[in-house]
N, CA, C and O atoms as CSV, one atom per row, in Angstrom:
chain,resi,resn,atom,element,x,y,z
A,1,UNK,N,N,0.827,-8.125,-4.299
A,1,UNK,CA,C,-0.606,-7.953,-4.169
A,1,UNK,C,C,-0.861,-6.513,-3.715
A,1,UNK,O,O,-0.231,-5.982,-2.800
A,2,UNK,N,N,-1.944,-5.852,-4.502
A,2,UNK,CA,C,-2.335,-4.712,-4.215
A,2,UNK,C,C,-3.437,-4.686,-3.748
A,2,UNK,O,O,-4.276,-5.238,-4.460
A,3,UNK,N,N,-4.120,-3.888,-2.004
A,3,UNK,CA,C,-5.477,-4.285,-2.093
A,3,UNK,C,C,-5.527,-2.427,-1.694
A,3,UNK,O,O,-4.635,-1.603,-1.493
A,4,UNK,N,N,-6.845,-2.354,-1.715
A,4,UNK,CA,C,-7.473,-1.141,-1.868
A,4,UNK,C,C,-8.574,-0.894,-0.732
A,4,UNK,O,O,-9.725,-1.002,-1.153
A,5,UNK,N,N,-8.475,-0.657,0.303
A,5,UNK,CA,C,-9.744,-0.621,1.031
A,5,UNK,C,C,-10.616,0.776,1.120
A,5,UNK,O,O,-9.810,1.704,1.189
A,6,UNK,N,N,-11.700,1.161,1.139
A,6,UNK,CA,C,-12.580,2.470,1.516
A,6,UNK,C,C,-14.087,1.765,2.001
A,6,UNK,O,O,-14.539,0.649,2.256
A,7,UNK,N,N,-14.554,3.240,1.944
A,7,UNK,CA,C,-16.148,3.628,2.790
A,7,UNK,C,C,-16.595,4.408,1.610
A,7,UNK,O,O,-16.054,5.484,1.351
A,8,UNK,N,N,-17.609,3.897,0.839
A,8,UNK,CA,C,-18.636,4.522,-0.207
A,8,UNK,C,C,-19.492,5.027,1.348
A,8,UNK,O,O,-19.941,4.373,2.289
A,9,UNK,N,N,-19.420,7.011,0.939
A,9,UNK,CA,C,-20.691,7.327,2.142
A,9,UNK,C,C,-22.116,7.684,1.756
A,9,UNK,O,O,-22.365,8.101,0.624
A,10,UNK,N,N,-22.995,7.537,2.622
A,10,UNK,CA,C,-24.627,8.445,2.131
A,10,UNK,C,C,-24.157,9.938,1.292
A,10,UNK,O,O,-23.554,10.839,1.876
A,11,UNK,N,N,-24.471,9.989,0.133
A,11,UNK,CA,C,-24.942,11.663,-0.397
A,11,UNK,C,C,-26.221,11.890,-0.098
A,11,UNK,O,O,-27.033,11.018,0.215
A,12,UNK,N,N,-26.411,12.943,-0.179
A,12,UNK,CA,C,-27.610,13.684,-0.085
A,12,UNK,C,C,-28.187,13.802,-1.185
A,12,UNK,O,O,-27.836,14.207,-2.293
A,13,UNK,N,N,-29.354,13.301,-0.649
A,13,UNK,CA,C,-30.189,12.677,-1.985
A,13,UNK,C,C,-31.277,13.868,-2.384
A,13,UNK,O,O,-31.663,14.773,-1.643
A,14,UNK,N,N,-31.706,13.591,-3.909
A,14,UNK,CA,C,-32.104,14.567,-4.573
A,14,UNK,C,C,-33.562,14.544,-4.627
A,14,UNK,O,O,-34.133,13.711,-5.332
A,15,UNK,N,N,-34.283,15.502,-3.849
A,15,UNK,CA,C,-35.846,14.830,-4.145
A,15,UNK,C,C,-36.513,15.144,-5.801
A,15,UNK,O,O,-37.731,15.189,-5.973
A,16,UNK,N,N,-36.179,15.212,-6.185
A,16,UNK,CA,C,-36.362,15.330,-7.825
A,16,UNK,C,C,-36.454,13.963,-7.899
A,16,UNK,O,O,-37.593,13.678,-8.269
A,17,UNK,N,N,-35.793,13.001,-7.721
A,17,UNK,CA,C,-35.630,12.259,-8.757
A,17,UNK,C,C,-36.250,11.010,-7.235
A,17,UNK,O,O,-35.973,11.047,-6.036
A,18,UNK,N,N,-37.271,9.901,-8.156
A,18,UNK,CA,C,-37.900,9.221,-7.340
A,18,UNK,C,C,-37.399,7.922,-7.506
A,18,UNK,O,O,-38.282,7.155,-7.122
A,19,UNK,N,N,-36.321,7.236,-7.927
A,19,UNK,CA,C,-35.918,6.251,-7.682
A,19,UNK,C,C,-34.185,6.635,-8.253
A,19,UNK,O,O,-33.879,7.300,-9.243
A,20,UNK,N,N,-33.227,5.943,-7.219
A,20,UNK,CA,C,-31.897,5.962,-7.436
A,20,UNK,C,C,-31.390,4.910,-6.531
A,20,UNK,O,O,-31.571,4.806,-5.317
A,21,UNK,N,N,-30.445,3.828,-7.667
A,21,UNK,CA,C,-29.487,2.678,-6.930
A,21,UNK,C,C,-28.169,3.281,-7.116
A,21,UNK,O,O,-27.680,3.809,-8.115
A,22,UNK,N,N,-27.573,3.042,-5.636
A,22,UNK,CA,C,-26.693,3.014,-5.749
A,22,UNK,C,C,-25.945,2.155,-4.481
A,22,UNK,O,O,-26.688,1.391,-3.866
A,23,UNK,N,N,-24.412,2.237,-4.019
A,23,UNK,CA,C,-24.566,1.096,-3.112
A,23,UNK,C,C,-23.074,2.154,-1.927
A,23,UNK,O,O,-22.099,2.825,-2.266
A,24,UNK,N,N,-23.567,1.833,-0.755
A,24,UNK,CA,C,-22.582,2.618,-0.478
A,24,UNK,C,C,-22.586,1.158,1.261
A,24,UNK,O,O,-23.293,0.197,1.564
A,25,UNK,N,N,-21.287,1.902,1.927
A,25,UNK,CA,C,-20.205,0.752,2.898
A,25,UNK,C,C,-19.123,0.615,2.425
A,25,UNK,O,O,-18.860,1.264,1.412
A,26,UNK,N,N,-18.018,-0.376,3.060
A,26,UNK,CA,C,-16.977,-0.408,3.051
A,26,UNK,C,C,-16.844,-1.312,1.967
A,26,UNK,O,O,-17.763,-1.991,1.511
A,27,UNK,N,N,-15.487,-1.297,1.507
A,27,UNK,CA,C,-15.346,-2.494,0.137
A,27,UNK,C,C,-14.211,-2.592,0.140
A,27,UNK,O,O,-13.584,-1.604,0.522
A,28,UNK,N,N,-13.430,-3.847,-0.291
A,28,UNK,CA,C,-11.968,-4.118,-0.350
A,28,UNK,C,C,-11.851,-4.422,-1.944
A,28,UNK,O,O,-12.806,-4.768,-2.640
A,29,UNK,N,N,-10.582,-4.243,-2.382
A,29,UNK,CA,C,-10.348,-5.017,-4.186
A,29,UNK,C,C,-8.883,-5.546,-3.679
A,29,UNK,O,O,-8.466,-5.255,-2.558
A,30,UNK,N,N,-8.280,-6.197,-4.426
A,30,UNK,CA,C,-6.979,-6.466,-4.099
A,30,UNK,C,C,-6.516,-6.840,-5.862
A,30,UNK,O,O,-7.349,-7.456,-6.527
A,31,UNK,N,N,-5.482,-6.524,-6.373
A,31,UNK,CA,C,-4.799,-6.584,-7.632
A,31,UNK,C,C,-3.608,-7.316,-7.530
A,31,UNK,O,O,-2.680,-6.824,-6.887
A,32,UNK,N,N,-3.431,-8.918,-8.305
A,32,UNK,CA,C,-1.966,-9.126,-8.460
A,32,UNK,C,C,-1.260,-8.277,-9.272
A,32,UNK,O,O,-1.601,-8.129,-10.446
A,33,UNK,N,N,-0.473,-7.794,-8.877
A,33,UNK,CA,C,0.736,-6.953,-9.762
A,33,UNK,C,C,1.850,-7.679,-10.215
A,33,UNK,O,O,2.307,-8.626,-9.574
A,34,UNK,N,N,2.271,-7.325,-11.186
A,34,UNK,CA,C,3.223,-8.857,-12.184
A,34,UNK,C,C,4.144,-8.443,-11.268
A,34,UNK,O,O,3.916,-7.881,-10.197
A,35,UNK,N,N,5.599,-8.861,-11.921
A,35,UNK,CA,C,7.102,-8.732,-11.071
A,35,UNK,C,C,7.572,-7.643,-11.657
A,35,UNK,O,O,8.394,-6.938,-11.072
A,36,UNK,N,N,7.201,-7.401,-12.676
A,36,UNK,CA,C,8.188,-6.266,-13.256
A,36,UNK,C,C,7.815,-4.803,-13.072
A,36,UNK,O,O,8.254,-3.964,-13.859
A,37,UNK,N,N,6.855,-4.398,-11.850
A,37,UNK,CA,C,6.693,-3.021,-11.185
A,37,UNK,C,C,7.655,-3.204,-10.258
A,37,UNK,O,O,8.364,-4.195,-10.081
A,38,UNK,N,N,7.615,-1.548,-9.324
A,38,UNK,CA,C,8.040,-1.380,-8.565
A,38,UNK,C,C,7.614,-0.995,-7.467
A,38,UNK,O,O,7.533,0.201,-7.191
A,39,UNK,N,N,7.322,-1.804,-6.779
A,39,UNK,CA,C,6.177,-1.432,-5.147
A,39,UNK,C,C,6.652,-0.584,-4.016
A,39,UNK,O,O,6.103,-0.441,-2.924
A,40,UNK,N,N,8.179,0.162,-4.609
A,40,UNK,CA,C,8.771,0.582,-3.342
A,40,UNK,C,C,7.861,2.113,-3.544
A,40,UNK,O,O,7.343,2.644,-2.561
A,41,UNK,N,N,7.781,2.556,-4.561
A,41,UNK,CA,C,7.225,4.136,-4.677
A,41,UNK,C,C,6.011,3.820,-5.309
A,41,UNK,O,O,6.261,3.531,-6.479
A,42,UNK,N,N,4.700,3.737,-5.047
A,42,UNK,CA,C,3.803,3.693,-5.631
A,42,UNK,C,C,2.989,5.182,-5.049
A,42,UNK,O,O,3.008,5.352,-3.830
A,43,UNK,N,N,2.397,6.072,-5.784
A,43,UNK,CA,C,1.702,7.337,-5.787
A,43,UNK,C,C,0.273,6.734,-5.888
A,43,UNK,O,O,-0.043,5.676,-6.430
A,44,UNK,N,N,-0.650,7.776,-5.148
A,44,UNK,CA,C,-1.907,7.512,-4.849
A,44,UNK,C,C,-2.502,9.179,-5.620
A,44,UNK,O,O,-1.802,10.165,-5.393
A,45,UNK,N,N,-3.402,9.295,-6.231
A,45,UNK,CA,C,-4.024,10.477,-5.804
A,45,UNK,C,C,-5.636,10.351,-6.293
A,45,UNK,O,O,-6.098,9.941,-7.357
A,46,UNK,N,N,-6.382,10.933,-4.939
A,46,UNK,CA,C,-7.602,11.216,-4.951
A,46,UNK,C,C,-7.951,12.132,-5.448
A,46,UNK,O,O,-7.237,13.123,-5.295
A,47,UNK,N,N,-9.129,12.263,-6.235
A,47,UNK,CA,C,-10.017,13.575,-7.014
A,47,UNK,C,C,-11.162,13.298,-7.920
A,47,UNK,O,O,-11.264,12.795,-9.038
A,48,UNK,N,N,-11.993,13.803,-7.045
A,48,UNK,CA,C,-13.283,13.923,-8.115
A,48,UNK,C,C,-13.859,12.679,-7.886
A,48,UNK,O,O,-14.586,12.085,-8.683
A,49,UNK,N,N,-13.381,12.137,-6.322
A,49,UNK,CA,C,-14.005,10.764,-6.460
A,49,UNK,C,C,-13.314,9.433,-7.190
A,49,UNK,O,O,-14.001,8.430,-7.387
A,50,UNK,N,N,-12.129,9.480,-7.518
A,50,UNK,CA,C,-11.750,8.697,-8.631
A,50,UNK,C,C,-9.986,8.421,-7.953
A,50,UNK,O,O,-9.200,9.367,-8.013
A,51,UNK,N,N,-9.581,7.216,-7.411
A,51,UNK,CA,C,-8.193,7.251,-7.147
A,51,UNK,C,C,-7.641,6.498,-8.349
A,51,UNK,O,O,-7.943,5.442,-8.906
A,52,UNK,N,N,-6.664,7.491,-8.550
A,52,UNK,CA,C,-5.467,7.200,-9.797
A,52,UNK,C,C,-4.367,6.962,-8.899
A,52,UNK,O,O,-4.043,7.573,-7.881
A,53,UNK,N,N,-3.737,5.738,-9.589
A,53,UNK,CA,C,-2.589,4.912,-8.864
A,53,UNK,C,C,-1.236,5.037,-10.051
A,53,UNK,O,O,-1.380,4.823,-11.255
A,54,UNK,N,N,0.077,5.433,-9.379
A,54,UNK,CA,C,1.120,5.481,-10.791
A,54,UNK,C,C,1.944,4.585,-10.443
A,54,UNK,O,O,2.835,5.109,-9.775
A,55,UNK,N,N,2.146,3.089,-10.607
A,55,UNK,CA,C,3.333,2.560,-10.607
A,55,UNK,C,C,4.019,2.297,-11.567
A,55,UNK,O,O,3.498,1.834,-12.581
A,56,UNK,N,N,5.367,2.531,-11.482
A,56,UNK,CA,C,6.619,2.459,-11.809
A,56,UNK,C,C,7.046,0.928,-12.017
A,56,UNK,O,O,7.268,0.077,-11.156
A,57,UNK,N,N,7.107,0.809,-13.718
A,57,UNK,CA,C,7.751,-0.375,-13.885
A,57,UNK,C,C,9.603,-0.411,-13.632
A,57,UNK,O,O,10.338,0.564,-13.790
A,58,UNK,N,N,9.928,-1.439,-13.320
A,58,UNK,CA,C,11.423,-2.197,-12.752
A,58,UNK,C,C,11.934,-1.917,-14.262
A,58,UNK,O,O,11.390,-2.400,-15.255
A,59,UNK,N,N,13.260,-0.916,-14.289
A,59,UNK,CA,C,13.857,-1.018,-15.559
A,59,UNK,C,C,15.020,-2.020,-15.371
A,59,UNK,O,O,16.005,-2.139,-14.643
A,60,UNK,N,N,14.285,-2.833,-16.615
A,60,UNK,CA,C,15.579,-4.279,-16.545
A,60,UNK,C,C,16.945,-3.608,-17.576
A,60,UNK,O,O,16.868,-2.962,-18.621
A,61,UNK,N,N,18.135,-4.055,-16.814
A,61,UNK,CA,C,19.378,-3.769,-17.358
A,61,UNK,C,C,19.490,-4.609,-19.159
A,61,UNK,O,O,18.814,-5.622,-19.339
A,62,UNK,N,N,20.137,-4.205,-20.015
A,62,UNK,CA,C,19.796,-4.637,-21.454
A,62,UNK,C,C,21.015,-5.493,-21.080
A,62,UNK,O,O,21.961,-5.128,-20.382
A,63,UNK,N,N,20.812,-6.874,-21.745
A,63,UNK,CA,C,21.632,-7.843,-21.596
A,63,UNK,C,C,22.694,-7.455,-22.824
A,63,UNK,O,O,22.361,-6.746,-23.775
A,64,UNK,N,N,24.136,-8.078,-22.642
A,64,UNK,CA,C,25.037,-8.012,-23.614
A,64,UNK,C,C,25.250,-8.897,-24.145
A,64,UNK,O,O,24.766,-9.787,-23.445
A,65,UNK,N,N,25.857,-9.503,-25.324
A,65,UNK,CA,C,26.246,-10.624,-25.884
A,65,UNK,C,C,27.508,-10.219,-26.069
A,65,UNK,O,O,27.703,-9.111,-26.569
A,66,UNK,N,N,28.603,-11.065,-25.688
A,66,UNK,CA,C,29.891,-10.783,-26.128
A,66,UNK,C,C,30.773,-12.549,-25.914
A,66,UNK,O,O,31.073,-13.456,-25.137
A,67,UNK,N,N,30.823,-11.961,-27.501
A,67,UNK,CA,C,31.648,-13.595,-28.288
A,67,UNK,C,C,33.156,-13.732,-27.196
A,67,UNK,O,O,33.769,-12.756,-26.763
A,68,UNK,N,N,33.526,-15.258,-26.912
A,68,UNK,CA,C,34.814,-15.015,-26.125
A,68,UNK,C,C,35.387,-16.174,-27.695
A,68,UNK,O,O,34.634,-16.746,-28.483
A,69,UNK,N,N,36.702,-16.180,-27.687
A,69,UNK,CA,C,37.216,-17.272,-28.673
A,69,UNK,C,C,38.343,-17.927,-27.861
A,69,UNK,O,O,39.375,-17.497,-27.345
A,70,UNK,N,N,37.795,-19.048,-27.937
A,70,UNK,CA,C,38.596,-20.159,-27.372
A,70,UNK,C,C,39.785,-20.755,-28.137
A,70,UNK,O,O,39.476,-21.411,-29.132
A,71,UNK,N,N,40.775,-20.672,-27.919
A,71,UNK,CA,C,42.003,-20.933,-28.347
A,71,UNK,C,C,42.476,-22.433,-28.299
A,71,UNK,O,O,43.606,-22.737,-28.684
């Protein structure tokens, strides 16, 4: 489980413009993440208002097939 917590804050509002929604306070999200990431290194980066998250999927080992002959 991935959760995400912040604070949307007041901007400074534009007197030009006479009506604007928007919603600001604290907010949580939380994301199930399948099994096949990797939660030990997960990267965060903030900018522009916008967090980009990079996780790293689990590289699974390639299975072998190998015939035995029974005698």
């Amino acid at each position: 489980m991935l959760t995400i917590k912040g604070e949307k804050r007041v901007e400074i509002e534009d007197t030009k413009r006479h009506r604007v929604e928007r919603s600001y306070g604290s907010f949580v999200r939380s994301f199930t993440l399948p099994h096949t990431v990797k939660t030990t290194n997960i990267k965060a980066e903030y900018v522009d208002g916008v967090l980009n998250l990079t996780i790293a999927k689990v590289i699974k080992a390639k299975t072998k097939q190998i015939e035995v002959k029974i005698k």
